[in-house]
PLY file of the C-alpha trace (Angstrom):
ply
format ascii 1.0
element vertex 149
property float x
property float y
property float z
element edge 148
property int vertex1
property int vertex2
end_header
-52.16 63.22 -219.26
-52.56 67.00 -220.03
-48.81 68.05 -220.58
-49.72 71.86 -220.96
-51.62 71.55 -217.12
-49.40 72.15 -214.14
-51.21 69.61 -212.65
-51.61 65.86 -213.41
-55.23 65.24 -214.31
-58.47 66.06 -212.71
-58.39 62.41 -210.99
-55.16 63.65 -208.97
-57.42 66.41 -207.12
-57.33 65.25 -203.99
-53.93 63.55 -204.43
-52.25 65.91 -206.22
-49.70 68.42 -204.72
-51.01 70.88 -206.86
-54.59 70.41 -206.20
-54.21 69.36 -202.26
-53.70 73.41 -202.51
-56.20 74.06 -204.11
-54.01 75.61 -207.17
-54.16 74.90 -210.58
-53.67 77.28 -212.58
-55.78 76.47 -215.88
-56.17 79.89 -218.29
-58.24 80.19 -221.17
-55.86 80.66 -223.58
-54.62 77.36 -223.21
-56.98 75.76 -225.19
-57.06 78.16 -228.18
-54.63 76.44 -230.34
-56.23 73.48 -229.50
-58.98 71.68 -231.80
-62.30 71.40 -230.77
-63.11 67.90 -230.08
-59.69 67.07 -228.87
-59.75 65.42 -225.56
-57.32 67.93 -224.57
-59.07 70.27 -225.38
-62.06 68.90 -223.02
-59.99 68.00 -220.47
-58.71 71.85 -220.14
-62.48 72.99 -220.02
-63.36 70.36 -217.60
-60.48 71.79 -215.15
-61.15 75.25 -216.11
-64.75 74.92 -215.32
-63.83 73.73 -212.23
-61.78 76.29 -210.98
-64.34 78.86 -211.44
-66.96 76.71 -209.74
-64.64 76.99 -207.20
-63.85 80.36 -206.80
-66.96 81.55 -206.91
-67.86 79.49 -203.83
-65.03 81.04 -202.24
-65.78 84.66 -202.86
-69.39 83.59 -201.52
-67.57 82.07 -198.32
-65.60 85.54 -198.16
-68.61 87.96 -198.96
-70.63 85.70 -196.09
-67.81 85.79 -193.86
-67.44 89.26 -193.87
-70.90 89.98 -193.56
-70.50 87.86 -190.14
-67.47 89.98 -189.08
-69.13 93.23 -189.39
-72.10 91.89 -187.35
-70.02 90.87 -184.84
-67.85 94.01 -184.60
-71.31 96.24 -184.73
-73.00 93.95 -181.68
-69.58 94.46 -180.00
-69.39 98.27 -180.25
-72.88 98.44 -179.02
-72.25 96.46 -176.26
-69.15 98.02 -175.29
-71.06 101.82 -175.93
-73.74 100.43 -173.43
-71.49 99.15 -170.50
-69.05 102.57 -170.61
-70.85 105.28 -171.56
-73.21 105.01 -168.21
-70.29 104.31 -166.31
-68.21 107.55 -167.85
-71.63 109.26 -167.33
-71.78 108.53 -163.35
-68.54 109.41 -162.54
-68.19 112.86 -164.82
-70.05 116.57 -165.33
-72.31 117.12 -168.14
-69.55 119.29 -169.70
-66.75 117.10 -169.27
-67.72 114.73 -171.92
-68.95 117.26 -174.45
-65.35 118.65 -174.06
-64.06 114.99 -174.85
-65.67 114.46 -177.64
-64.53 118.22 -179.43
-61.00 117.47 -178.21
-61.25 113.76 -179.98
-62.64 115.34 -183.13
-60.06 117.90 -183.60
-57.50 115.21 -182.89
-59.32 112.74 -185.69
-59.31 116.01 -188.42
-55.47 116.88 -187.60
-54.35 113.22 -187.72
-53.44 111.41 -191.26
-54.64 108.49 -189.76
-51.19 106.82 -190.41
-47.53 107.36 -188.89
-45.19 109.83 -190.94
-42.04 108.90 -190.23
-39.83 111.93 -191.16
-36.14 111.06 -192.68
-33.18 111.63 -190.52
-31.72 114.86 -190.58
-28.40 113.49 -189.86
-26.52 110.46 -190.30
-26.78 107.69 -187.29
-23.64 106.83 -185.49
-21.59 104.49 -186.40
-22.05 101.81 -183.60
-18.90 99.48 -184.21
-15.33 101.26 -183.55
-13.31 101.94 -186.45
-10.70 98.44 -187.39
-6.96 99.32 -186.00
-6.29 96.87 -188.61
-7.77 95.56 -191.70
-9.41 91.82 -191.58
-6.93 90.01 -193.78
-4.20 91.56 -191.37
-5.39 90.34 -188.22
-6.23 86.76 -190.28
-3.08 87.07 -191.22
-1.36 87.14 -187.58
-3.67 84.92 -186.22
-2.92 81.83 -189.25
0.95 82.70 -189.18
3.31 81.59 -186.39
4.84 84.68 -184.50
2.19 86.52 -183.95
1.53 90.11 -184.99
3.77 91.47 -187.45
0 1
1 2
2 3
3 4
4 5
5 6
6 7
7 8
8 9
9 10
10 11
11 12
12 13
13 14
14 15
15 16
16 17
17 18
18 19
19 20
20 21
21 22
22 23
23 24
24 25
25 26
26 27
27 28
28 29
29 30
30 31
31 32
32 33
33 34
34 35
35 36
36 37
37 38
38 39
39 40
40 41
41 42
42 43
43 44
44 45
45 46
46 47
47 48
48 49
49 50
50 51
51 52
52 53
53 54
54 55
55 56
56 57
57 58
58 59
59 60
60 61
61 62
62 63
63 64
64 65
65 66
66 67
67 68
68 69
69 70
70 71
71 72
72 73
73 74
74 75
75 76
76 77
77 78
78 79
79 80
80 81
81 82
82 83
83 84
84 85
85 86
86 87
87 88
88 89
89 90
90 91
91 92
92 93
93 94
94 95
95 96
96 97
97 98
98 99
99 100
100 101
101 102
102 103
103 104
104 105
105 106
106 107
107 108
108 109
109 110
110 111
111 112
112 113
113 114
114 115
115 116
116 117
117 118
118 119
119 120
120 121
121 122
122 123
123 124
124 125
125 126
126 127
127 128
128 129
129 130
130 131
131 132
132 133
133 134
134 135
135 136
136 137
137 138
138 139
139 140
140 141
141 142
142 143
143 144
144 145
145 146
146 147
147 148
């Protein structure tokens, strides 16, 4: 048993609630006050090692999947671009499209290309009426024979 590992031992990796996540969070620095040699020691490494064989695979499954995603969004804009633009170009002038595109570029160069949302200028409403009495009063008449006082 590894004491200074939040996780058991590298036989609990499938097992382990730690590892079933695939978390374990091993550092380096973890095994510089101990001895070379120690099994410790060895044992960090060994689960160290294997979290970086890990992660590497993962940023390969990321860097492939996103390689995928921007192939399939490309295909799809060309596809789209295909079907629409001959149908926008049956139904339309020559001008009218032209004039389009100018009005969607000077849109695109005005826009911040995220919502502003300005502060108030003045302070909201106050939705719920103002008490006629306080809460402890109306607890108060409501806990005490007789009614309000």
């Amino acid at each position: 048993m590894v004491a200074s590992v939040s996780c058991r031992s590298p036989s609990d990796r499938v097992t382990g609630t730690r590892w079933s996540l695939g978390v374990c969070p091993v550092r380096g620095e973890r095994t510089s006050g101990i001895p070379a040699g120690d099994p410790r020691r060895e044992e960090l490494v060994d689960l160290l090692t294997d979290q970086l064989v890990r992660h590497t695979r993962a940023e390969e499954e990321h860097d492939r999947l996103v390689g995928r995603l921007t192939e399939e969004a490309t295909r799809h804009a060309g596809d789209e671009e295909a079907r629409l633009f001959p149908a926008v170009r049956a139904v339309t002038t020559e001008a009218e499209p032209h004039a389009l595109a100018v009005r969607a570029r000077e849109t695109e160069e005005s826009s911040t290309g995220r919502p502003r949302h300005r502060p108030p200028t003045e302070r909201p409403t106050d939705r719920l009426p103002p008490p006629e009495r306080s809460v402890v009063e109306r607890m108060r008449d409501y806990l005490l024979p007789g009614g309000p006082h």
